[in-house]
C-alpha positions as a Markdown table, in Angstrom:
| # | Residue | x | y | z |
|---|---|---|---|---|
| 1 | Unk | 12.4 | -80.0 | -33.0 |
| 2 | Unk | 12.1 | -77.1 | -35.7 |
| 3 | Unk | 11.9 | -73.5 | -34.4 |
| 4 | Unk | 9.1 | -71.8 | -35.4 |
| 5 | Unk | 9.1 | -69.3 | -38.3 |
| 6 | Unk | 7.9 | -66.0 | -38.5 |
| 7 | Unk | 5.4 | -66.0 | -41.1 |
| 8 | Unk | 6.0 | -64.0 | -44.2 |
| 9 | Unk | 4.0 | -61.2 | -44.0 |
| 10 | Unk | 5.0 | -60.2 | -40.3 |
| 11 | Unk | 8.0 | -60.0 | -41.2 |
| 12 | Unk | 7.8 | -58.1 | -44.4 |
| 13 | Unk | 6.0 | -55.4 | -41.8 |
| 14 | Unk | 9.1 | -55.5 | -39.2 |
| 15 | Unk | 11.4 | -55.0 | -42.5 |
| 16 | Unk | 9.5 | -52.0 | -43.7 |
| 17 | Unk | 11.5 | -50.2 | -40.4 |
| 18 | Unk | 14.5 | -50.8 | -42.0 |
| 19 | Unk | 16.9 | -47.8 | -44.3 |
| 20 | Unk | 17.6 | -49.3 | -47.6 |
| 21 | Unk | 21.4 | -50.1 | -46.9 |
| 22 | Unk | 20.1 | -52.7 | -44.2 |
| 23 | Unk | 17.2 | -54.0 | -46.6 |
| 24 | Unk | 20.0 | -55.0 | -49.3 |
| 25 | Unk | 22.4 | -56.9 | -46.0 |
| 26 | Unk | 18.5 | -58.5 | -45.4 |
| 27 | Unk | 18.8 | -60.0 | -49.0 |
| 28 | Unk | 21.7 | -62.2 | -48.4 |
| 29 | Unk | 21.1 | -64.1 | -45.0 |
| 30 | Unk | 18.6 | -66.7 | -46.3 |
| 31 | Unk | 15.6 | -67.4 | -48.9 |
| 32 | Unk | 13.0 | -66.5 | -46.2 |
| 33 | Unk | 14.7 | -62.7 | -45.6 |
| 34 | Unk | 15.4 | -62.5 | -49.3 |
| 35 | Unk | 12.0 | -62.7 | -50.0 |
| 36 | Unk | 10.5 | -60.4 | -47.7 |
| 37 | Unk | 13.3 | -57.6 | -47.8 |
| 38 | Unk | 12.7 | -57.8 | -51.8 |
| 39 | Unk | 9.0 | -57.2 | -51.4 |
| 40 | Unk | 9.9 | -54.2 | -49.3 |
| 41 | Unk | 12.4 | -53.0 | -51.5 |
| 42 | Unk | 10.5 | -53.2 | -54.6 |
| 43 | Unk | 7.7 | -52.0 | -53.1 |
| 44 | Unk | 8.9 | -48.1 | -52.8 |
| 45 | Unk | 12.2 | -48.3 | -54.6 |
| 46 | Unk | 14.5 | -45.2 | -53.7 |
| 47 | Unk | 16.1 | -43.1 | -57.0 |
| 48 | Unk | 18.3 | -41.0 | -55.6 |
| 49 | Unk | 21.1 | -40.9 | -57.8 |
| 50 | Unk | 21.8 | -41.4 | -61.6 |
| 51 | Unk | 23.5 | -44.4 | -61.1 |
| 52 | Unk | 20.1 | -46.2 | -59.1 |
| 53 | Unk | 17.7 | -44.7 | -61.3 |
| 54 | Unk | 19.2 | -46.0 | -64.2 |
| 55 | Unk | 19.9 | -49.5 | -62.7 |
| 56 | Unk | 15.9 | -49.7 | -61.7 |
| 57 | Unk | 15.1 | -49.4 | -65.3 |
| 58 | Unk | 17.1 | -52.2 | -66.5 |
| 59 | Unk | 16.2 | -54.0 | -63.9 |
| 60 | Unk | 12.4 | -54.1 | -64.3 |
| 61 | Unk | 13.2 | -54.4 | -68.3 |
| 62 | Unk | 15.5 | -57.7 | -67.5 |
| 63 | Unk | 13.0 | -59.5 | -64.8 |
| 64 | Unk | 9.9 | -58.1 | -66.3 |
| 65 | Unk | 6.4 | -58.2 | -64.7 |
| 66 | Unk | 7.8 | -60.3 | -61.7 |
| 67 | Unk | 9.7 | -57.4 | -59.7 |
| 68 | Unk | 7.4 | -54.8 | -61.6 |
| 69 | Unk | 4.3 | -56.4 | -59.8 |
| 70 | Unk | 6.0 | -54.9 | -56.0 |
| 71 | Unk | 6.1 | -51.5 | -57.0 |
| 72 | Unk | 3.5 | -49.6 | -55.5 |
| 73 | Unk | 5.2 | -45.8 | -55.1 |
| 74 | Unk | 7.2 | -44.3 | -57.4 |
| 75 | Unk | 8.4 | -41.0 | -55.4 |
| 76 | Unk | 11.6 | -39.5 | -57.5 |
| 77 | Unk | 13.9 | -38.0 | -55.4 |
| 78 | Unk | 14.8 | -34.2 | -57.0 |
| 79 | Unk | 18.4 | -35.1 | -57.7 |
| 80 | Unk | 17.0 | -37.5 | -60.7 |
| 81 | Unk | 14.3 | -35.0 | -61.9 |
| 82 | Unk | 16.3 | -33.4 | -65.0 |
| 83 | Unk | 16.5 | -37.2 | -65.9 |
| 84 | Unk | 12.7 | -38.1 | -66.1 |
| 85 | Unk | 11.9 | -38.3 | -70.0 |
| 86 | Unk | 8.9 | -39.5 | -71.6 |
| 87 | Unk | 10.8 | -42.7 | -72.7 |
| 88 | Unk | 12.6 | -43.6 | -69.3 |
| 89 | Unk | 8.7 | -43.3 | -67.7 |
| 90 | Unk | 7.2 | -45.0 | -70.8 |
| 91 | Unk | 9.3 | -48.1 | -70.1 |
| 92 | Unk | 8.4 | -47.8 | -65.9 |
| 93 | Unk | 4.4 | -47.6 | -66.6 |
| 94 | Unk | 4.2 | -51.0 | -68.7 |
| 95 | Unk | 6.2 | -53.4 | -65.9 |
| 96 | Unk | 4.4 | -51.7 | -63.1 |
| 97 | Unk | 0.7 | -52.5 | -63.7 |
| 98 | Unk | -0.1 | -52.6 | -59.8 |
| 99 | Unk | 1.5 | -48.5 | -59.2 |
| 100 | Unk | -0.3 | -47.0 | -56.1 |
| 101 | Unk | 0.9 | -43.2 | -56.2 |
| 102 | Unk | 3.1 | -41.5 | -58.9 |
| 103 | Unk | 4.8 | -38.4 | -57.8 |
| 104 | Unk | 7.2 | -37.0 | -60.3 |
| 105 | Unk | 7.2 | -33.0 | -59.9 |
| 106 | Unk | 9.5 | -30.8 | -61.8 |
| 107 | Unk | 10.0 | -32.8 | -64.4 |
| 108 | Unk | 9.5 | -30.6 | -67.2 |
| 109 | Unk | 10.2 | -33.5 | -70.2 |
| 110 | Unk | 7.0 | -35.2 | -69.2 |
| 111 | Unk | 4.3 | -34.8 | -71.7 |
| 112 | Unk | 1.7 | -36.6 | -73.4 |
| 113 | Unk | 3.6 | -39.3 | -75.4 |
| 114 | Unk | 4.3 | -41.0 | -71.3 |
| 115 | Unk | 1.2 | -40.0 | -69.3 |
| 116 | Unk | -1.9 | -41.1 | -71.8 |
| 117 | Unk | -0.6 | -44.8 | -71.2 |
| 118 | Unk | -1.2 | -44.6 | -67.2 |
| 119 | Unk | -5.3 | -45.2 | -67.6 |
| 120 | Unk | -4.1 | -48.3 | -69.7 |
| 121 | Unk | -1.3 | -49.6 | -67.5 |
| 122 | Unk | -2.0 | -48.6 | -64.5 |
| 123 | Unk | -5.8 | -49.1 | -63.3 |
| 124 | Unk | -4.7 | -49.4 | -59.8 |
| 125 | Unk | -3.3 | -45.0 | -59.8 |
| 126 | Unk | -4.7 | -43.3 | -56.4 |
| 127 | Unk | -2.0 | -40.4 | -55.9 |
| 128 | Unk | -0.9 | -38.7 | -59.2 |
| 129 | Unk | 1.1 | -35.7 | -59.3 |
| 130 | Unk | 2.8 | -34.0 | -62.3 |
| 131 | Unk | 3.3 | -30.6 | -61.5 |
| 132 | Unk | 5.4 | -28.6 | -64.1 |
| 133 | Unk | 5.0 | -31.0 | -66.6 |
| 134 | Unk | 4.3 | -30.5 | -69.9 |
| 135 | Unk | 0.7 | -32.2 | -70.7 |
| 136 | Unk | -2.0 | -31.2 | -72.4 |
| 137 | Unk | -6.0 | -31.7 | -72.3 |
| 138 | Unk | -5.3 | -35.1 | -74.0 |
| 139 | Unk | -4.0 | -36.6 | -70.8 |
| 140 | Unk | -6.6 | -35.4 | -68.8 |
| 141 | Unk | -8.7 | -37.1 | -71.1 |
| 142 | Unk | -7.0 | -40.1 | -70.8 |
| 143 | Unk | -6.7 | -39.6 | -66.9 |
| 144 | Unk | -10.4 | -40.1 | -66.6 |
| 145 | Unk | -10.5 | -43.9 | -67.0 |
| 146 | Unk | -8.2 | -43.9 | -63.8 |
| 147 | Unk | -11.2 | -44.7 | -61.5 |
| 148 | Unk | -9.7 | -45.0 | -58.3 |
| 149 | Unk | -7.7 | -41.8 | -58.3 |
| 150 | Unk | -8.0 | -39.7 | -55.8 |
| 151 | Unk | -5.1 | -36.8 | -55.1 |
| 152 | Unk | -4.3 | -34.7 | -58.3 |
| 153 | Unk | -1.7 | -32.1 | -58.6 |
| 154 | Unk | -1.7 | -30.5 | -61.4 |
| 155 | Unk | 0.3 | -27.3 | -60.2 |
| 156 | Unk | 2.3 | -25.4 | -62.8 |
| 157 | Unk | 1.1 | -27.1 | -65.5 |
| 158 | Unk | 1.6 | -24.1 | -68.5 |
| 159 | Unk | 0.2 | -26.0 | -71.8 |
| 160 | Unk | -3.5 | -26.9 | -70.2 |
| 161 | Unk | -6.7 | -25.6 | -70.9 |
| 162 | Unk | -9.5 | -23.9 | -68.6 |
| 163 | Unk | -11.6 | -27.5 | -69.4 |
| 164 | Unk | -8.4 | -29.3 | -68.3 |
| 165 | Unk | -10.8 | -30.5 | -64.9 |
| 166 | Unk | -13.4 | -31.3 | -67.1 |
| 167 | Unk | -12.7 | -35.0 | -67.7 |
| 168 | Unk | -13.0 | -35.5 | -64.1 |
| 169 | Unk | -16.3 | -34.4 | -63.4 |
| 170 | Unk | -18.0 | -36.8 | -61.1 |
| 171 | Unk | -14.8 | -38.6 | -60.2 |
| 172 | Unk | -13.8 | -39.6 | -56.7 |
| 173 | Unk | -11.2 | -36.8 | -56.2 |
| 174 | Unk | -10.5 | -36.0 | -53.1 |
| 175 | Unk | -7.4 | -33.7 | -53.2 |
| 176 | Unk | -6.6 | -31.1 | -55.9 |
| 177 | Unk | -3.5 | -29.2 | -56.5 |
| 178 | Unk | -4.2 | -26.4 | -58.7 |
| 179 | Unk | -1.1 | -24.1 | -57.2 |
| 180 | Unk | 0.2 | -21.6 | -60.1 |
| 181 | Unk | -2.0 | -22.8 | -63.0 |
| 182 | Unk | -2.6 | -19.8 | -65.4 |
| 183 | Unk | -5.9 | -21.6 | -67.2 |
| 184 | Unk | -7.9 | -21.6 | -63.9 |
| 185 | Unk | -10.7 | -19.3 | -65.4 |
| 186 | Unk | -14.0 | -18.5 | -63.3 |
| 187 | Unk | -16.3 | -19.5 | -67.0 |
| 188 | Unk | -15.2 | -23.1 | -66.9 |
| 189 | Unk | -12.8 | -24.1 | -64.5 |
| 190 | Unk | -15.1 | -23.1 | -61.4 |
| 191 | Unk | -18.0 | -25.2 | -62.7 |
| 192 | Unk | -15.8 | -28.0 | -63.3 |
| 193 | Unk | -14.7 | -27.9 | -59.4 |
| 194 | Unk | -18.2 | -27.9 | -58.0 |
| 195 | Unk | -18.8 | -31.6 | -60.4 |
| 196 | Unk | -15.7 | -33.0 | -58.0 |
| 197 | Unk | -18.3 | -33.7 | -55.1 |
| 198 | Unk | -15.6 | -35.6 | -53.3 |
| 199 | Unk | -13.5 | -32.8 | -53.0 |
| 200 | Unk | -12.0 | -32.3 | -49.2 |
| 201 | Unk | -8.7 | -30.4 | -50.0 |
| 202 | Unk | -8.4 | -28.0 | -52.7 |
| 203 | Unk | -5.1 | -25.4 | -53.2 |
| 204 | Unk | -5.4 | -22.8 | -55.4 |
| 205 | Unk | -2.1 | -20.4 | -54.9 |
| 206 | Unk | -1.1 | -17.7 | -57.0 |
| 207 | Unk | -4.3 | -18.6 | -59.7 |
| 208 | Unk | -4.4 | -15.1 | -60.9 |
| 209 | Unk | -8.3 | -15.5 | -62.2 |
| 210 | Unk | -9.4 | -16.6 | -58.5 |
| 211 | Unk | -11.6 | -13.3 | -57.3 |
| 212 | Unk | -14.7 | -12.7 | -55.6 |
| 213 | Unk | -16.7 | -14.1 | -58.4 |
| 214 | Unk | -14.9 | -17.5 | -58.5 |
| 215 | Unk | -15.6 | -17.8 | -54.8 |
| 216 | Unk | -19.0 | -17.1 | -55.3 |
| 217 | Unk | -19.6 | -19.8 | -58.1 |
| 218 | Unk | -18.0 | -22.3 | -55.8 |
| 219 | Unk | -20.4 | -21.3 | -53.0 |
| 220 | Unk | -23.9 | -20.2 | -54.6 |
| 221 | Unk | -25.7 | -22.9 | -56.4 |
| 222 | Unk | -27.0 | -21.9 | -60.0 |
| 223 | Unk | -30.4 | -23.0 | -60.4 |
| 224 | Unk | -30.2 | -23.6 | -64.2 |
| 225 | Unk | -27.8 | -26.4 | -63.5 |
| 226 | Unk | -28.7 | -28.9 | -60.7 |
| 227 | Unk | -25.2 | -30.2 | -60.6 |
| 228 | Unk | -23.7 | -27.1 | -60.0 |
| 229 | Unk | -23.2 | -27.2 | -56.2 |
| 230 | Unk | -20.8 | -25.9 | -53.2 |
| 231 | Unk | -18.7 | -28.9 | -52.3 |
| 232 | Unk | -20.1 | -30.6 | -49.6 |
| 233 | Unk | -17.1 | -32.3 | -47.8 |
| 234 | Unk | -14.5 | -29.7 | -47.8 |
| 235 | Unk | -12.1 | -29.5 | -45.6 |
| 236 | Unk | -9.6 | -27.6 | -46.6 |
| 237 | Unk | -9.1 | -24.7 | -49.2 |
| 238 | Unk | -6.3 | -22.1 | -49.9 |
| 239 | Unk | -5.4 | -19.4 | -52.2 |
| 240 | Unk | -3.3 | -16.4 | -52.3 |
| 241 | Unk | -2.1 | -13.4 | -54.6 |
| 242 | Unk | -5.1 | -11.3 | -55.2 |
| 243 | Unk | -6.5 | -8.2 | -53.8 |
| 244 | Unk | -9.8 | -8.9 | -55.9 |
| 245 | Unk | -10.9 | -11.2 | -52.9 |
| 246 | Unk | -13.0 | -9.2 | -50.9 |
| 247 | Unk | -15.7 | -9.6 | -48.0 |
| 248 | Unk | -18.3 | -10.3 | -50.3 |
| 249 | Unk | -16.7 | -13.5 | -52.0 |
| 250 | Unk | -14.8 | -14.9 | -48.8 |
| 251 | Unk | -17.9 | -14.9 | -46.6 |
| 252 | Unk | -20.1 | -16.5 | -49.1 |
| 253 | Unk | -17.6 | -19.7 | -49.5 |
| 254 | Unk | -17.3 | -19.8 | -45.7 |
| 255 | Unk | -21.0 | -19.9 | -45.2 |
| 256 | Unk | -21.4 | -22.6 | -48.1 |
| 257 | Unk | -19.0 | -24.9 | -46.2 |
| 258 | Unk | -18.8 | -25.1 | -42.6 |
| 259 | Unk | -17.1 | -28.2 | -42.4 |
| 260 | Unk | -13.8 | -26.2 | -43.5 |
| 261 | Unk | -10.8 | -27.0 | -40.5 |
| 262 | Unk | -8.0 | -25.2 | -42.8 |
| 263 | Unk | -8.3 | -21.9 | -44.7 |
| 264 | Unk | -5.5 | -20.1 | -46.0 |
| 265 | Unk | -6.1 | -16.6 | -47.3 |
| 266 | Unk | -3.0 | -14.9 | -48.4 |
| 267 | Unk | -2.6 | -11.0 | -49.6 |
| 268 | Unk | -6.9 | -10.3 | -50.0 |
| 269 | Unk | -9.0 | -7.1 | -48.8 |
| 270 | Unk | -10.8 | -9.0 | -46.6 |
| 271 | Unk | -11.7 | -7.0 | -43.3 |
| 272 | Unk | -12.9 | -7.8 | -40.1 |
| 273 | Unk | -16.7 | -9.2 | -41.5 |
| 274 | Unk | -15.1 | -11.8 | -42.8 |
| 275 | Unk | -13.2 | -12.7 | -39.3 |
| 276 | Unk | -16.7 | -12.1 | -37.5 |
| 277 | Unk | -18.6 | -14.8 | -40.9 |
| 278 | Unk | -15.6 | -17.5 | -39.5 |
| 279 | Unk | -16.2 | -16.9 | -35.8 |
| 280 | Unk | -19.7 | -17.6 | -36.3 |
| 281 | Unk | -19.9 | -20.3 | -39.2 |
| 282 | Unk | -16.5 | -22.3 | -39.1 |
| 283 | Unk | -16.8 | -24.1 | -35.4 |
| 284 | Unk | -14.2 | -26.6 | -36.7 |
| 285 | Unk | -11.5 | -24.5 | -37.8 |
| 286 | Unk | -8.1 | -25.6 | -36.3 |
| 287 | Unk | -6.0 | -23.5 | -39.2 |
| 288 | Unk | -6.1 | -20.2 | -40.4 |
| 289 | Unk | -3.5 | -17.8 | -42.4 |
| 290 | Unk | -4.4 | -14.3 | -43.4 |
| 291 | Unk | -0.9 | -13.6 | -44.2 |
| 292 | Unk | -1.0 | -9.8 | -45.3 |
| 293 | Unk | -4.2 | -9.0 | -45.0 |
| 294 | Unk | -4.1 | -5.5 | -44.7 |
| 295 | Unk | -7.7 | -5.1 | -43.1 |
| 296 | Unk | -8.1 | -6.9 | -40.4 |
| 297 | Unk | -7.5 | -5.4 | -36.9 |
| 298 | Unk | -6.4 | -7.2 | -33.6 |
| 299 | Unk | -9.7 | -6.8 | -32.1 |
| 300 | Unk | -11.3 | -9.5 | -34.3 |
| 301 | Unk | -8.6 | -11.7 | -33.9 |
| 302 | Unk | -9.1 | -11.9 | -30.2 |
| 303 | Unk | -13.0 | -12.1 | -30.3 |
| 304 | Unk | -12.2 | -14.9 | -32.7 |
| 305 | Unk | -9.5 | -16.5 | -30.4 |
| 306 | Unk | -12.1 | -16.4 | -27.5 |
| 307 | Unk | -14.7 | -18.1 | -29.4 |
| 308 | Unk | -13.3 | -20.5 | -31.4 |
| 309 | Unk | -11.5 | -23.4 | -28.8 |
| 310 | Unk | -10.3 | -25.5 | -31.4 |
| 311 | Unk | -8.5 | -23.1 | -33.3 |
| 312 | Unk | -4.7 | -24.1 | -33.0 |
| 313 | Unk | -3.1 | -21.6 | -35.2 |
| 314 | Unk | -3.3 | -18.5 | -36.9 |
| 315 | Unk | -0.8 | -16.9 | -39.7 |
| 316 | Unk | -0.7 | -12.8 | -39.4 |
| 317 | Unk | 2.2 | -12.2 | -41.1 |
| 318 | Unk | 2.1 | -8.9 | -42.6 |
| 319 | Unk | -1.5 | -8.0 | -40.9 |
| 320 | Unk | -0.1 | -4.4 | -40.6 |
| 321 | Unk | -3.6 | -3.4 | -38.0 |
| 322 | Unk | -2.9 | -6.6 | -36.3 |
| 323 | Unk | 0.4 | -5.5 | -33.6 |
| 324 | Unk | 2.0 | -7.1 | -30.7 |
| 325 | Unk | 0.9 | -4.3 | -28.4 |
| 326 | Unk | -2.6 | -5.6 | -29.1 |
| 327 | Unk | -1.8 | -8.9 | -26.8 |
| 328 | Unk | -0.2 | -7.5 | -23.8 |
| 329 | Unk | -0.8 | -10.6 | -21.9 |
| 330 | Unk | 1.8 | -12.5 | -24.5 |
| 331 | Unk | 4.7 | -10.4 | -23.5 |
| 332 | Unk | 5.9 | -9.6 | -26.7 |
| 333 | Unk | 8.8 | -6.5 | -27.6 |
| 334 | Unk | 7.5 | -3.4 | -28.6 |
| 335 | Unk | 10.2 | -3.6 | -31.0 |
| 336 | Unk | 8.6 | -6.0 | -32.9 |
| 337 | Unk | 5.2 | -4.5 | -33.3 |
| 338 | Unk | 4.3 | -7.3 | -35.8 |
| 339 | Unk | 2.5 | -11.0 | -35.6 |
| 340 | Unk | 3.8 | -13.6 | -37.8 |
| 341 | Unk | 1.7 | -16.2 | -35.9 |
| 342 | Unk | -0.1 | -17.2 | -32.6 |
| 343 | Unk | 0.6 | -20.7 | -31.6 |
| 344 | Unk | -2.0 | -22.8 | -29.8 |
| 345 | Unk | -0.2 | -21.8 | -26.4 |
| 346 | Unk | -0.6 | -18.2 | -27.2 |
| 347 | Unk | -4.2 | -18.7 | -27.9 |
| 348 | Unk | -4.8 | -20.3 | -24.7 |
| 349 | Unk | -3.3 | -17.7 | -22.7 |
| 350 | Unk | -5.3 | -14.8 | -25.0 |
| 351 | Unk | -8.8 | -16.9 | -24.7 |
| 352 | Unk | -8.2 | -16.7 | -20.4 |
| 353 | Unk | -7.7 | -13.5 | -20.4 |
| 354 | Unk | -10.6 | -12.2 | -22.4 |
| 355 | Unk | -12.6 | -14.4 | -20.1 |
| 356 | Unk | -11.0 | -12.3 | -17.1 |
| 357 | Unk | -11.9 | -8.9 | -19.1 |
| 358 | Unk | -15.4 | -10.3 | -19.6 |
| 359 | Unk | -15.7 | -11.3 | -16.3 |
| 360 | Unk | -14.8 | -8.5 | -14.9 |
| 361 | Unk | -17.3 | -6.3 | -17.1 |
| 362 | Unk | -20.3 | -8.5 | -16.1 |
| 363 | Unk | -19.4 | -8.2 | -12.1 |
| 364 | Unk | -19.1 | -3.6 | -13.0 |
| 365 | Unk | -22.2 | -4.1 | -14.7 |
| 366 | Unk | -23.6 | -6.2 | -11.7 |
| 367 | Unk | -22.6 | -3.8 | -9.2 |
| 368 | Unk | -23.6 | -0.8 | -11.0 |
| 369 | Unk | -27.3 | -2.0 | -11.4 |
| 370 | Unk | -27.2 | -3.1 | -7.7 |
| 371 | Unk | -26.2 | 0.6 | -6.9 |
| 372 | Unk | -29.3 | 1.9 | -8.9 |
C-alpha cells in the first residue's frame, strides 16, 4: 500500500513557516522536499551578508532563467546596501523576469544605467522602492510601461525633476512615497498627483514646497482642466516641516476627502478650526498626529475625542496648549505637563467622562427650567 503524498503546493505553504537555516536541512531529505523548500527559498531569497549576496548572483548567472523564474521579492537587507551597483542589479533584473516587489533603499550607486531595464524585464513589478537613489526623469519615463505597479517610493531621490510624477499620470498607483524629495514644487508636482486617481496612501515629509497652496490644489478642482481633481480614494496622507500649513489649506484637503483614516500633520499653524473641520468631516479617522502644533488647545481635543468613536490614536507631542492637567480623569503627573500621545484606552476613559459632564449639564439645565 503506498502512503499518501502531500501534494506539492500544500506543502510549499507549510514550508513558507520555516527560517532559512531549516529550508536549506528541507533541501536534502528527498526530491519531493527539495522541490518545494527551493521554490520557497528562491521565492524571497535572504542577502544578508557579502558572502550570500554575492553567491545569489552567480547563482542565477550559472542556472539561468530556471531559479530566476522563483524570485518574486527582492528585499536587501541594509548590511549589503553599500554593495548594490548598477551592474550587480543589471545582472539580477534579466534572470528575474517574474520580480513581484523591489525594495532596495539607500543604495545610492543605483542610477539610470540599472533601473530603465525594469519596464523591459520585469512586466510583472507591483512594489518598487528606490529611495536615495541616484535616477533621473529618464527612469520615470521608463517606469511608466510598468503597468501593474502600484507602491512607489521615491523618497530622497536628489537628481529628479518637479515632472518626475509626470510619467505616471493615470497609472494604477496606489501608494506614493515622496518623503524628503526637494523637486516636489506646487506648479507641476501637485497637478501630477491629482492624475494618480488610485491614490490611497500618500507621504509627503519634510517636502519643503508643501504649503497651504499645495494643499489647496490637491483639494479644489480647477475648472480649466477636467482632470485636475482631489483624489477620490484616499486614505491616508502625511506631511511635516512647515509652518506655511495653515487652517485655510488643512481644512480644504480634509473636506475634499472624507474617506481619510490616517492624517499626520507634523510642526503646522493649524489651530483649533481645523480640529473642529476633522470632528465634523473625517467620521473614519482611526489615526491622527499633530506633533507640535503649537495652536491647538486641549479643549478641541476632547470635543474631538467625544465625537469621533473610532479614533484610536492621537500624536500631541510638542502641542505646548495641549497639557496633562487638561485630562484629569487620566491621572497623569503634574510633572509632566505634556502629551506625547493618547492611546485608544485613554480615549475611552476621556469620551465617558465628557458624557458624565454632558450629562450632568443637561439634568442643571433640566432642573433649572423646572424651577422657573
Amino acid at each position: 500500500m503506498h502512503k499518501p503524498k502531500v501534494p506539492p503546493e500544500l506543502l510549499s505553504l507549510i514550508l513558507e513557516n520555516l527560517d532559512q537555516i531549516d529550508l536549506f536541512t528541507c533541501t536534502t531529505v528527498n526530491r519531493t522536499f527539495n522541490a518545494a523548500a527551493t521554490i520557497v527559498l528562491w521565492r524571497e531569497p535572504v542577502l544578508n551578508s557579502a558572502s550570500v549576496f554575492y553567491r545569489f548572483a552567480a547563482s542565477l548567472a550559472r542556472t539561468k532563467e530556471s531559479k530566476g523564474k522563483l524570485v518574486r521579492v527582492l528585499d536587501l537587507h541594509r548590511s549589503v546596501n553599500s554593495l548594490v551597483t548598477d551592474d550587480w542589479l543589471s545582472d539580477i533584473i534579466i534572470w528575474t523576469p517574474l520580480l513581484d516587489t523591489l525594495c532596495i533603499p539607500m543604495c545610492d550607486q543605483i542610477s539610470d544605467k540599472s533601473m530603465v531595464k525594469l519596464a523591459k524585464y520585469c512586466p510583472e513589478l507591483t512594489y518598487l522602492d528606490v529611495s536615495r537613489s541616484r535616477i533621473t526623469y529618464r527612469t520615470c519615463h521608463h517606469l511608466r510601461f510598468c503597468q501593474k505597479l502600484r507602491y512607489l517610493s521615491l523618497g530622497a531621490t536628489r537628481d529628479l525633476s518637479e515632472f518626475a510624477l509626470l510619467p505616471f499620470s493615470n497609472s494604477r498607483i496606489d501608494c506614493l512615497r515622496l518623503n524628503d524629495c526637494p523637486w516636489v514644487s506646487v506648479a507641476q508636482t501637485a497637478q501630477d498627483i491629482c492624475s494618480l486617481h488610485h491614490l490611497e496612501d500618500l507621504d509627503m515629509i519634510n517636502c519643503r514646497d508643501v504649503d497651504d497652496e499645495f494643499l489647496l490644489k490637491l483639494s479644489i478642482p480647477d475648472t480649466d482642466m477636467k482632470s485636475f481633481n482631489p483624489l477620490p480614494e484616499l486614505v491616508t496622507f502625511a506631511l511635516s516641516s512647515s509652518r506655511s500649513i495653515t487652517d485655510e489649506g488643512v481644512m480644504a484637503f480634509v473636506r475634499a476627502h472624507p474617506k481619510l483614516e490616517s492624517l499626520t500633520i507634523y510642526q503646522s499653524s493649524i489651530t483649533d478650526r481645523t480640529i473642529n473641520e476633522i470632528r465634523v468631516s473625517l467620521p473614519n479617522i482611526s489615526f491622527l498626529d499633530l506633533s507640535y502644533c503649537d495652536n491647538i488647545t486641549s479643549r478641541a481635543v476632547r470635543r474631538l475625542i467625544a465625537d469621533n468613536h473610532k479614533l484610536e490614536m492621537i500624536g500631541l507631542k510638542g502641542c505646548l496648549k495641549v497639557r496633562s492637567f487638561d485630562f484629569v480623569e487620566l491621572g497623569n503627573s503634574d510633572y509632566h505637563p505634556g502629551i506625547d500621545r493618547l492611546t485608544s484606552a485613554e480615549m475611552d476613559i476621556i469620551r465617558t467622562s465628557e458624557l458624565n459632564r454632558l450629562t450632568k449639564a443637561q439634568q442643571l439645565e433640566s432642573s433649572m427650567h423646572d424651577g422657573q
